[in-house]
N, C-alpha and C positions, 0 to 999 in steps of 0.2 A: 607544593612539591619542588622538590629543588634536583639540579642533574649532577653526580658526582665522575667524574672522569678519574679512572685508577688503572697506571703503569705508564709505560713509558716508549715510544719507537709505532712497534707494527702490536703488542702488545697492551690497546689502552682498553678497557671496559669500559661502559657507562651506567650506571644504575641507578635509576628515578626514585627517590630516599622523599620519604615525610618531611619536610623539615623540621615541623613541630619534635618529633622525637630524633629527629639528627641534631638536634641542638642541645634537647634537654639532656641528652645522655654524652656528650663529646664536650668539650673546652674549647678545645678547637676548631669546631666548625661552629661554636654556637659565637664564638671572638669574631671568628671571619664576617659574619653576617649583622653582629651589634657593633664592628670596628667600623662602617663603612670602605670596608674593602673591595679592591676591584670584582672579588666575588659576588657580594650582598647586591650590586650592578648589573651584574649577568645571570645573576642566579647559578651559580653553577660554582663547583669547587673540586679543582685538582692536586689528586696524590700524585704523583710521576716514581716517588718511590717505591708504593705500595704493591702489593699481588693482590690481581682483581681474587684468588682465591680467598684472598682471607678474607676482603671485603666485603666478599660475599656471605660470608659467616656472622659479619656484623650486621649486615643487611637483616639477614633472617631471625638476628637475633631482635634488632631494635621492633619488628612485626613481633614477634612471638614471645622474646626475653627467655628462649630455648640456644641451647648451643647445639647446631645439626652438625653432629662428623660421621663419618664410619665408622660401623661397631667393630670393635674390637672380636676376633675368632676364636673361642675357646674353649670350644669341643677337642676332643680327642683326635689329633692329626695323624696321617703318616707322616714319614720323614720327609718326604716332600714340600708335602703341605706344609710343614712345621715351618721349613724355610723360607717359603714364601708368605705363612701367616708372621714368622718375626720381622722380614721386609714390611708388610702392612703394619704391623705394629709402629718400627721406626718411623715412618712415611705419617701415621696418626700421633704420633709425638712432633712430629716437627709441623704439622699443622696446625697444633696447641699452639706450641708454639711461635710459627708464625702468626698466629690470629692472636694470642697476648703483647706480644710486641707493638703488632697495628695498633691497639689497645692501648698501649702506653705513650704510641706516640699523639693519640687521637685523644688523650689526658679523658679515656673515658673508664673511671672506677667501673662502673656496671657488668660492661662488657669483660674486663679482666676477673672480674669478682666472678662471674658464671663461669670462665674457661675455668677459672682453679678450683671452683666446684665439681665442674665436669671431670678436672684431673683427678681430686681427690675420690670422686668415684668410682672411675676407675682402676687407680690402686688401691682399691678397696675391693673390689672384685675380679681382678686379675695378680698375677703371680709378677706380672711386664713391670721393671723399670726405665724410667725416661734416660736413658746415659746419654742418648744422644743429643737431650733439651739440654743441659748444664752450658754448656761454651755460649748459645745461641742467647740465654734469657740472660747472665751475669753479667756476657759482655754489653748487652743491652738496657738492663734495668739499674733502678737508683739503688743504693745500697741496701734500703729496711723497705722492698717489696713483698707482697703477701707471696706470687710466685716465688719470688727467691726464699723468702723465708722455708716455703714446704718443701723447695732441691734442700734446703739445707736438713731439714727432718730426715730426707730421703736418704743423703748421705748418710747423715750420722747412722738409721737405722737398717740400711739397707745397702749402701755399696761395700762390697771385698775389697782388698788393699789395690788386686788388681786394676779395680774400675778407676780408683780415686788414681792411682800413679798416671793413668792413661789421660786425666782430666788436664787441660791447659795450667801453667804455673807460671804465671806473669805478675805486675804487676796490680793489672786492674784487679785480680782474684783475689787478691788479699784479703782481702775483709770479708770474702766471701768462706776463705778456708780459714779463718777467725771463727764466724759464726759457726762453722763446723764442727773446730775440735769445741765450742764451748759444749753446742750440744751433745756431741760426741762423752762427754764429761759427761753431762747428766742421764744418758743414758747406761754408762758403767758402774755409776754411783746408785743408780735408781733398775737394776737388772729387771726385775719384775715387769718395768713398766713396756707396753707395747709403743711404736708410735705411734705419737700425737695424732696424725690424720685418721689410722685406725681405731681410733675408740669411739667409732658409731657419727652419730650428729658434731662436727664440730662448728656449728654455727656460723660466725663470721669470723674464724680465728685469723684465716690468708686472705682476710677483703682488704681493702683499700680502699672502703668507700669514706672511713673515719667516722669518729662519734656523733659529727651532726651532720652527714648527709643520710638520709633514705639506701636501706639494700638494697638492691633488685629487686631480693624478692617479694619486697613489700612494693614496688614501683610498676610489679606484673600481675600482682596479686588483686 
């Protein structure tokens, strides 16, 4: 067992992690402890950047190879309730996404591979779009991510002129509103076609895990 300490002041968690499977699934903790670094030493490894929340998500994930968030509400609201189910909505987008980010920086496919499973899921069964993930994952991820590639679906097939104007326009975006209009393009040209995430099983289309590592879900299976 190894002890991992996450955040930073009055704010640090600790959470007693496998090592065996905090290695096999992270880049980065499994470097820290084969580098002989002052961690592999103490046993122990600290995020100071991280939210013990989403940590906690990877936690439960590396036991189970399940993504636990709250379920999305989709019964029929009052107007009340509506409002405060689109707050929980927002609030379960940015916890994807902060738990893929942790993801990206923890260079662990697996983990990022389940969250955009779990996204794809769920815009597959709800009506909710992520507006609020787009700024948080582009500024955050490498150019050709399996997350960014599925914002980029999501635009193309699903934001109004509105949403997309509302979105940041700097430079780091570039490339990301590149990929856009190309898909954008093929979904005008191709009208018939639904998105790409909606057409049932997309397998590993948004993993990251690449040709010669193991899925997930064969590494839980």
């Amino acid at each position: 067992m190894i002890e991992v300490c996450v955040g930073s002041d009055d704010d640090i968690e600790k959470f007693i992690v496998r090592k065996n499977l905090a290695t096999r699934h992270s880049d980065v903790i499994r470097k820290a402890f084969a580098g002989g670094w002052k961690e592999a030493k103490e046993n122990v490894v600290r995020f100071p950047e991280e939210s013990p929340e989403a940590f906690q998500v990877f936690v439960t994930f590396l036991d189970t190879g399940v993504i636990h968030l709250n379920h999305f509400k989709s019964n029929k609201p009052t107007v009340a309730q509506e409002a405060q189910n689109n707050q929980d909505i927002d609030e379960e987008w940015n916890k994807i996404a902060q738990s893929w980010l942790l993801g990206e920086h923890l260079s662990c496919a697996s983990f990022k591979d389940a969250l955009v499973d779990k996204m794809v899921h769920t815009l597959q069964t709800t009506a909710e779009i992520p507006k609020t993930m787009f700024p948080k994952i582009i500024a955050g991820s490498v150019a050709r991510s399996g997350m960014r590639d599925l914002l980029v679906d999501v635009a193309a097939y699903h934001l109004f002129a509105a949403d997309l104007e509302a979105q940041p326009d700097d430079d780091e975006f570039a490339g990301y509103w590149k990929q856009v209009a190309i898909a954008y393009r093929h979904r005008i040209t191709n009208p018939a076609l639904s998105a790409p995430y909606d057409r049932g099983d997309v397998g590993c289309r948004y993993h990251d895990h690449g040709k010669d590592n193991l899925c997930y879900k064969a590494m839980f299976s």
